[in-house]
N, C-alpha and C positions, 0 to 999 in steps of 0.2 A: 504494500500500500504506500509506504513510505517512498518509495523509488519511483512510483508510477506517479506522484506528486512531483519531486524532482525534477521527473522529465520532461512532466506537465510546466513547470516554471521556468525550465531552459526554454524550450520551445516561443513558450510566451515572450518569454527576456528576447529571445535572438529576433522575432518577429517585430517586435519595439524599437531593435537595433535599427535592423534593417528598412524600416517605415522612417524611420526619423533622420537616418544616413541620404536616404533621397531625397526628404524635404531638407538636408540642409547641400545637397546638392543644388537644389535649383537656381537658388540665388546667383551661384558661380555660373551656371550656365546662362541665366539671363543675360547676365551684365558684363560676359565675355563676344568681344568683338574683333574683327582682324587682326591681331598685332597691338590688343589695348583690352586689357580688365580694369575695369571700376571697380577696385579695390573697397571705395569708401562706400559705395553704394551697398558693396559685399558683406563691408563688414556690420554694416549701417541694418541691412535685413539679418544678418547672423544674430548682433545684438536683440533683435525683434523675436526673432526665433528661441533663441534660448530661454527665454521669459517663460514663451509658449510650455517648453520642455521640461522647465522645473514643474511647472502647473499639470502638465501631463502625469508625469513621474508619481508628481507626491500625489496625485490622485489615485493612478492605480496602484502604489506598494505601500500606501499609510492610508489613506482616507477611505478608498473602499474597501478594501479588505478588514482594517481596523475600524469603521463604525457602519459604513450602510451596510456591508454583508452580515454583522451581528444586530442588525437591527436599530441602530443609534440615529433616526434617522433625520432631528432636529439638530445632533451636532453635528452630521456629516455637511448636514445643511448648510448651519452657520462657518465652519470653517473651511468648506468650497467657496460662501461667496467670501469671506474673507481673502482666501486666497488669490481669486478672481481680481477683485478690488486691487491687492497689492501688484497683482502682475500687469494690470490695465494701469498704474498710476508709473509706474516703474519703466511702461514702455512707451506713455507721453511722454515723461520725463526725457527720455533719452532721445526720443523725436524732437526735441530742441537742441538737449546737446551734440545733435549730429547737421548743425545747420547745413546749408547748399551751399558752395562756394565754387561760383559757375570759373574761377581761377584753378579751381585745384585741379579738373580736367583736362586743363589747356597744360597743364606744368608738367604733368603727370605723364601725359602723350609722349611719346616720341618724337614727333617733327613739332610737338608744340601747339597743333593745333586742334580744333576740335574734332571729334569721330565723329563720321557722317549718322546721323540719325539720332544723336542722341542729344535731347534738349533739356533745359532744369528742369526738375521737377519742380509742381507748384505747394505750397505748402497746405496741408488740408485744414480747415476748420477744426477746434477741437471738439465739437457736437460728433462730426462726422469722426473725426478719430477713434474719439470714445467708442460711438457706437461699430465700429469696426474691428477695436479690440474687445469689445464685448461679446460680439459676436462668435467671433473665432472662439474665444475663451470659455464659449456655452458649448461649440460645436466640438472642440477636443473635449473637454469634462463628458460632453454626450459619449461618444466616440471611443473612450478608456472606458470608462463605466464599463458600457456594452459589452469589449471584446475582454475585459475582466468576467464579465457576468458569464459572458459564452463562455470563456475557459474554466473557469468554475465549474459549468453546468456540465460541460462534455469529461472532466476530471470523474464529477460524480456519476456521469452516467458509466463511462467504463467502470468504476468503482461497483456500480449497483451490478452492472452486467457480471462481473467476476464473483460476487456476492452469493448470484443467481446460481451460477452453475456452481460454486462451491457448495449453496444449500442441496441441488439437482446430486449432487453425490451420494450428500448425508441423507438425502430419502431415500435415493437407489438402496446403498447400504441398510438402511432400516428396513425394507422392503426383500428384500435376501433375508434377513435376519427374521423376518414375519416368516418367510414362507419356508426353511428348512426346520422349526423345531417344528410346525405345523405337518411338514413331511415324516419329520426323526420319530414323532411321535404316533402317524398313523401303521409308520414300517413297522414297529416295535408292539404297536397290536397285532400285527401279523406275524409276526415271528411268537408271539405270546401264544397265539392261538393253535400254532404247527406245533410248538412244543409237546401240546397235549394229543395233536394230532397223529405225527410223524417224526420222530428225533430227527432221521436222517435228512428230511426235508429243513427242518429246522437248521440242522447246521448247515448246509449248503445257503438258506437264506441270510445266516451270519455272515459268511463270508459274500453273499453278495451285498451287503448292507456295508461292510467294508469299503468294497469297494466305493459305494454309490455316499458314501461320509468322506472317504477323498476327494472326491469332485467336490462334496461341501465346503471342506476345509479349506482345500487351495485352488482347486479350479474357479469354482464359482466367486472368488473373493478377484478376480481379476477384472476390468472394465469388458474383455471382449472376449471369445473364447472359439476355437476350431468347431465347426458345425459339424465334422467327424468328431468330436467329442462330446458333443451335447447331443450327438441321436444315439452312441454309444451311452450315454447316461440313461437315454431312453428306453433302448431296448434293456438293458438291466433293472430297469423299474419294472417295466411292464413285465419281465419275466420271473422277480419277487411278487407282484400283485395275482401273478398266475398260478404261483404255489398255492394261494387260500383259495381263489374265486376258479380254479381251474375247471370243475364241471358246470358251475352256476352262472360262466360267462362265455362269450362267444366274442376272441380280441382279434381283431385284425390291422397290421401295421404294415404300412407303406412306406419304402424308403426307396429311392434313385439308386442306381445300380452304380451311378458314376458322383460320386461327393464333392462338389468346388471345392476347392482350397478358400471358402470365405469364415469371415469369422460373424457372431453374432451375441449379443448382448449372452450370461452364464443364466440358467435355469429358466430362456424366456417361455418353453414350450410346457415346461414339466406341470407348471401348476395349474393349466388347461386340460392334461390327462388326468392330474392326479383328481380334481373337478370331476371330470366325467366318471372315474370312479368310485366317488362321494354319490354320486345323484342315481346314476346310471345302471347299480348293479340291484337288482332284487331277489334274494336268496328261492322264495319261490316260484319266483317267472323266469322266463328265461329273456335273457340280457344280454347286449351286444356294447361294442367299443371300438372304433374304427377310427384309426390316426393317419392320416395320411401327410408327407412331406413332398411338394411341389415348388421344386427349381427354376427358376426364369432365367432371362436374361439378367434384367436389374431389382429383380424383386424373389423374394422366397415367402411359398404361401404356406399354410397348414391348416388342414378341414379336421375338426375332430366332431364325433356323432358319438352320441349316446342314447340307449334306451329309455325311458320316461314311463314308470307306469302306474303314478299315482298323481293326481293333482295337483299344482303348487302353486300358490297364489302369484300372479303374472308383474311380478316388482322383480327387475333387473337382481335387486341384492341380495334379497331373500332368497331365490336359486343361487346365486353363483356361487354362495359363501368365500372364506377368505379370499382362496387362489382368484378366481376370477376376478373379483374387485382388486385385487392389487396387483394382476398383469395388468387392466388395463390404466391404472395409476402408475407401473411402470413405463408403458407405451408412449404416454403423454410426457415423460418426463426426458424419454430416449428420444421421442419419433416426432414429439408436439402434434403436427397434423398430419403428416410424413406420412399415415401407415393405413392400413385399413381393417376396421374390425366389424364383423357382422356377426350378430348374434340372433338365431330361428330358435325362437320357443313353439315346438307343435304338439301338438296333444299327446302324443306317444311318441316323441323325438326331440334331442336336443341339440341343438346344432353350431358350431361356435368357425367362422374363417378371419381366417388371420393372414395379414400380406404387409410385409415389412420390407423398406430397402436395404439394397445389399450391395 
């Protein structure tokens, strides 16, 4: 934060250089002619200029940042026109003591005589001076203000944007963290329930539970992960879920014979089956589970269907339970609008597609 402020006020500082290095260019180009600079005229506008400059300065690196950006805004007030005042009195003044003396370009020349085109100036009224440096004096104070205020405001918005995605983590992270004890702990009724059922089966689902608590551990804790490892995570769910539901379900999974080498957000898929078999299975109907993985070009889709055989009041949350509500909280957080999700609730079918870029 501290360094992206920094560079925020180099930026601004070298922009200020650079704006004011031109306006004190011009004078010299004005009053440059063949083989003859008006020196007096030069220094005569330089004098006029640096007035401007200190009134600049002290406006954007003391006065607005030390009281209009905190709010101060009857001192900011009083000691801009204060300031105002003094550099408007400071630069009549000196418009006298830089009288014309229609001799000093005649001396000054080279052959002595006067450069074609250039006549005395006449001296202005001091109404019209006044109001001339008042002028200016209102249009710089405008002018700092503003590109103070913009730099400010584009500091804080890259600030707020880093903010964003720093929080866009910490949900991700919470969101992984909701959905594997929520998993650790449905596996672990199923390995409960083999025990009494079948040791041998039992132990074969410890070690595939093993496995599938590594992907927890480390895979899944990464931002993106091999989509040959998250349908590898897949097929080893669905094949612990098949040890208990083996005769009471009917699973069918679709995988592409050939795998991209892409990667994809860790556990986006799992909490969509593991859904389906929350809702989908009924010990005495018979029940069906179809996962399908479809590869595009720039997109990767996923159809999951489940069986449906009892009622459920037709509110998006009250079916999906956890998993569904927080893929698709993850979705918006990865994909914002990026992505596409459809959800079919039918009388005896549950239907969920999903199409994400890739």
């Amino acid at each position: 934060m501290k360094s992206l402020s920094f560079k925020s006020r180099k930026i601004e500082s070298l922009s200020y250089f650079l704006i004011w290095a031109f306006v004190f260019s011009v004078p010299y180009f004005s009053e440059r002619n063949p083989g003859y600079i008006n020196w007096n005229e030069v220094l005569k506008n330089w004098a006029h200029l640096f007035g401007y400059l200190i009134l600049f300065m002290v406006n954007v690196y003391i006065l607005a940042p030390g009281l209009l950006l905190k709010k101060k805004y009857r001192n900011y007030f009083v000691f801009v026109t204060t300031l105002i005042a003094l550099v408007i009195a400071v630069n009549m003044i000196s418009q006298l003591g830089f009288p014309h003396k229609p001799g000093s370009m005649i001396e000054n020349s080279p052959d002595g005589l006067m450069p074609p085109g250039l006549n005395a100036p006449m001296q202005k009224p001091p109404v019209m001076a006044f109001a001339d440096n008042f002028i200016i004096c209102i249009l710089l104070v405008g002018a700092g203000t503003t590109i103070k205020l913009m730099s400010k405001w584009l500091s804080e918005e890259k600030l707020r944007k880093d903010a964003e995605k720093e929080q866009l983590k910490t949900n991700l992270a919470l969101l992984k963290h909701q959905v594997s004890p929520h998993f650790f702990m449905n596996t672990l009724n199923n390995i409960h329930t083999l025990i009494e059922m079948d040791a041998a089966k039992a132990q074969d689902a410890v070690e595939r539970l093993s496995t599938l608590m590594r992907y927890l551990l480390y895979d899944s804790a990464q931002n993106t992960i091999e989509l040959r490892k998250e349908i590898e995570f897949i097929n080893s769910f669905v094949s612990l879920m098949l040890l208990r539901h083996s005769d009471e379900v009917e699973v069918t999974v679709l995988i592409p014979d050939q795998i991209p080498d892409i990667k994809i957000p860790p556990m986006l898929f799992i909490s969509l089956l593991e859904n389906a078999f929350k809702h989908g299975v009924s010990y005495p109907l018979k029940s069906y589970i179809y996962f399908e993985i479809q590869i595009h070009e720039n997109t990767l889709g996923c159809i999951i269907k489940n069986s449906k055989h009892k009622p459920v009041a037709n509110k998006f949350d009250e079916y999906s339970g956890i998993g569904l509500e927080n893929i698709k909280k993850s979705l918006n957080l990865l994909y914002e609008q990026d992505y596409k999700l459809d959800i079919s609730d039918k009388e005896h079918e549950f239907e969920v597609n999903l199409s994400i870029p890739v």
